[in-house]
N, C-alpha and C positions, 0 to 999 in steps of 0.2 A: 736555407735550413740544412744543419750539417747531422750528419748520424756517426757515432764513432764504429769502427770499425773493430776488427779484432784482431790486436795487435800483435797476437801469437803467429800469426799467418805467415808461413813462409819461413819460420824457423826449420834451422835441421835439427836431424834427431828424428826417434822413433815414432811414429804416428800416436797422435797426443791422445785419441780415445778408441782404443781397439775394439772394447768391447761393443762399441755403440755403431761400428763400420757397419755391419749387416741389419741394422734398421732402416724398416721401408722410412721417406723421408717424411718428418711432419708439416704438416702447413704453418706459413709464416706470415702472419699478419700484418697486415700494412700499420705502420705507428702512428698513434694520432700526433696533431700539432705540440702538444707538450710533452712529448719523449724526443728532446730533439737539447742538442750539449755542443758547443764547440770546438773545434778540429785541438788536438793538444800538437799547438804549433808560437810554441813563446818563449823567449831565453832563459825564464825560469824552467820551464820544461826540458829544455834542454840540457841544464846544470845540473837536475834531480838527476834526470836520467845518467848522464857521464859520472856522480858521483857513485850510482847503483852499479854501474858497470865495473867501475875502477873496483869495487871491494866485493867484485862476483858473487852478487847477490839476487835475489830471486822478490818478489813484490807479487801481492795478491792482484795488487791494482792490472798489474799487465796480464797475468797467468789467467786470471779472471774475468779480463776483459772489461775492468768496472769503467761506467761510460762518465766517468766524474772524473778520470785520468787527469782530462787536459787541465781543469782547474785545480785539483789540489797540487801536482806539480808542480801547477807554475807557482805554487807559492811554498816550495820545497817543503811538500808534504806526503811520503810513500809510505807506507804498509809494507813492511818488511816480512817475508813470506818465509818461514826457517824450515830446518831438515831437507832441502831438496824440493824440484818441481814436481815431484812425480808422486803421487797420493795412490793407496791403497783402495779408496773407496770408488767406486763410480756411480754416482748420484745425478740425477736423470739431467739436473740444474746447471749443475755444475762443466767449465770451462778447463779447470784446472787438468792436467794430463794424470789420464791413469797406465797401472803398470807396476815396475816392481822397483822400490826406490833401493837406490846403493847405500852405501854406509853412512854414515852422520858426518860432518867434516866437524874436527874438535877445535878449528878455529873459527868456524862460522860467528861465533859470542863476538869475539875480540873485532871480527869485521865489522857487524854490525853493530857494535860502538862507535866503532869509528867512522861511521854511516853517518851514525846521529848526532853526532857531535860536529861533521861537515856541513849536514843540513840545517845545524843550529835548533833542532827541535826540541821545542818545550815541551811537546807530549807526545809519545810517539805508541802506535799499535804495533803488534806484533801480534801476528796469526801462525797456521801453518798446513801444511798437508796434515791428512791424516797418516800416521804412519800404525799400522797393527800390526805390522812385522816385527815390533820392538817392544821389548817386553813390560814397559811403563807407557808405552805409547808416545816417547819425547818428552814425559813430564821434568824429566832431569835435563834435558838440553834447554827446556823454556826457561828453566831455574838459571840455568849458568849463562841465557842469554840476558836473562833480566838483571844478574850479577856483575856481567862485563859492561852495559849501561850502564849501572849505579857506581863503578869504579871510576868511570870515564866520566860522565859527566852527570852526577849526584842530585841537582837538580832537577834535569828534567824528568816528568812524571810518566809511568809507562802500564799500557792500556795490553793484555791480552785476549786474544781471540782463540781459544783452544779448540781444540777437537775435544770428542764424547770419553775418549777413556774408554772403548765400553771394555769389560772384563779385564782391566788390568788396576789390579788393587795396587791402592795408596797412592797413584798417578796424582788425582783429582789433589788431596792431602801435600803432594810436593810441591807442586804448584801455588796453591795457595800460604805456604808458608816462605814462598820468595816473597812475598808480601806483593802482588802489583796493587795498582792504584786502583784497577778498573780490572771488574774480569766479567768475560764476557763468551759467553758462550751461543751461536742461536739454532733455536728450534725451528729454525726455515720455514715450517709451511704446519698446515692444521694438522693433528690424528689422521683423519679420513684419509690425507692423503700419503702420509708414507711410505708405505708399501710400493706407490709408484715413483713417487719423486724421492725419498731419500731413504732407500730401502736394505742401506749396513744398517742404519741406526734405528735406536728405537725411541718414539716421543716421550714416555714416561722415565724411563732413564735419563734424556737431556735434562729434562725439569728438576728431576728428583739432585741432579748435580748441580744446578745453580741453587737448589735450597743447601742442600749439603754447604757452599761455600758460605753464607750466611750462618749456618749452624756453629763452623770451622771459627770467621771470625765475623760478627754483628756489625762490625764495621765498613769490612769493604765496599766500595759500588759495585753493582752486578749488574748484567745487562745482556738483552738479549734480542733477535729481531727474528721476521718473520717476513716472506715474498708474497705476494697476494698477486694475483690472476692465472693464478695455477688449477683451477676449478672448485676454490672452497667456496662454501657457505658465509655469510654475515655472521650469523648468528655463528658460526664454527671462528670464527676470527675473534669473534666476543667473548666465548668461554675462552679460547687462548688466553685472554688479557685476561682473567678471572683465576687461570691455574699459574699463569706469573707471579700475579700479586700472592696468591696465597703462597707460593714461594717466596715471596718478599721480594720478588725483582725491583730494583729501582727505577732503568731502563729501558723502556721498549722503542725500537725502532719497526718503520712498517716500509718499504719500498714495493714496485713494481718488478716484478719478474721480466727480464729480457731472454730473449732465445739466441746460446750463443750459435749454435749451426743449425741445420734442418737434422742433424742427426737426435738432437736435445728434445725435451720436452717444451710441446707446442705450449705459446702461448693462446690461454684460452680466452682472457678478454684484458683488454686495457682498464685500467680502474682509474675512474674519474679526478680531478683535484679538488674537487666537491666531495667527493666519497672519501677521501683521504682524510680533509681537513674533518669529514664527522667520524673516521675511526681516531682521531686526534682526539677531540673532544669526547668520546668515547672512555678513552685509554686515561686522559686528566680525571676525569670523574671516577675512572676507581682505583687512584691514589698512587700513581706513578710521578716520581719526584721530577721525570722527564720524557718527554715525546717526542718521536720524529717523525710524522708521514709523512708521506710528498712521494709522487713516483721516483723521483731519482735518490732519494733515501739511500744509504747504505750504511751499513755498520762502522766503516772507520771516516767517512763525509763527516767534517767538521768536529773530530773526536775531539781535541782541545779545546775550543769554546766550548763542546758539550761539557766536559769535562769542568770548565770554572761556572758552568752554569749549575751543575749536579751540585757540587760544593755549597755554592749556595741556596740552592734552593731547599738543600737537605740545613742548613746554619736557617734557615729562614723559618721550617719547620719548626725547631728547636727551640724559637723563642717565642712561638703560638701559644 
């Protein structure tokens, strides 16, 4: 049984979470048998990786540490991570390095076309730090990243991960009139818990942004997920799905919370794949075009199938 590791480890550069140094350490739970992924160790791995290198690029998947590394690579599938490594936020959850990001690179677009167009990608995510240092929050670099794709290669369909925007008017508006395919935004964890695990943001604001996108335009897919073993409620996981839907969300995804250091927020329990497959069936029954539980769940795990599956399943509705 292999566990993946964290593949930030041993980079140079400034220590990736300053503010989190002086936390007494949390306890770390031993992982049951089904949190368990193999080593990302295959020639497709390999290729993704050299062609992210070659156009000095940044990927949630490594920053992150997402433990699905090894398999979507190998099948030249990255999450391309814009604005820089370094996010404004520090959110208890969270891997990604905090601090103070530098300026925007104004060719970052044009590489990351040329990213995806190496990797051959028919559908490709694009997330990012948060950046609050910038007075749109990046909504115009998302625009001109989604634009240097659609010059390059037209076809393929392109899936955003944004940050909350929070207080920077017209952001959310920019963005959604690059037109992506897929916007996606998530609310990581219950109300209740905020305050400890994701405490720049605020949960009625996320929500109220992914109805806003629907308001903007009725057509796009929207989508959004949520970490579970972070000490919510059943019942707190069920309204979640109650206050999406009434946003019109399409998409919910549900994974297992990993702890990336002992500096992070402890995991508080492993949630079953029993318990998954009945927030699954949960989440179908009150009218989501699309479901993903499973512990290793993530937001960009199999976005592309997701994505011809949303299509149709929303074409399937259509002729009920």
């Amino acid at each position: 049984m292999v566990v993946v590791h964290d593949l930030t480890q041993g980079r140079a550069g400034p220590e990736r979470h300053p503010e989190k140094a002086h936390r007494p350490d949390q306890p770390v739970l031993a992982k049951p048998d089904w949190i368990r992924v193999r080593a990302p160790a295959s020639p497709g791995y390999a290729q993704t990786a050299a062609i992210v290198r070659r156009h000095g690029l940044h990927t949630v998947c490594e920053e992150a540490g997402c433990p699905n590394i090894g398999e979507c690579w190998e099948r030249r599938h990255a999450t391309f991570m814009i604005m820089g490594d370094t996010c404004t936020r520090a959110c208890a959850f969270c891997n990604v390095r905090t601090g103070q990001p530098g300026a925007l690179d104004a060719h970052e677009p044009e590489r990351v076309a040329q990213a995806v167009a190496q990797l051959g990608l028919a559908h490709v995510v694009i997330t990012s730090v948060d950046r609050d240092d910038l007075d749109d929050g990046g909504a115009a670099h998302f625009a001109a990243v989604m634009g240097a794709i659609r010059a390059r290669v037209p076809a393929t369909t392109i899936e955003v991960l944004t940050p909350d925007f929070l207080r920077k008017p017209g952001a959310l508006e920019r963005v959604v009139a690059a037109r992506p395919d897929v916007f996606n935004h998530n609310l990581e964890t219950v109300p209740s818990r905020y305050l400890t695990v994701r405490p720049g943001a605020r949960y009625f604001h996320s929500l109220r942004l992914l109805q806003r996108v629907k308001e903007i335009d009725a057509c796009m897919f929207t989508k959004s997920g949520i970490m579970v073993g972070l000490g919510e409620e059943r019942n707190e996981v069920v309204q979640v799905m109650d206050d999406l839907r009434s946003a019109d969300v399409d998409f919910l995804t549900i994974g297992q919370y990993l702890q990336p250091t002992r500096k992070h927020h402890a995991v508080m329990r492993y949630v079953t794949p029993e318990e998954f497959a009945a927030y699954a069936a949960i989440a179908q029954a009150r009218g989501f075009l699309l479901v993903s539980a499973s512990p290793l769940t993530r937001s960009s795990h199999h976005a592309g199938e997701d994505f011809a599956r949303l299509r149709a399943n929303r074409a399937d509705a259509a002729r009920r």
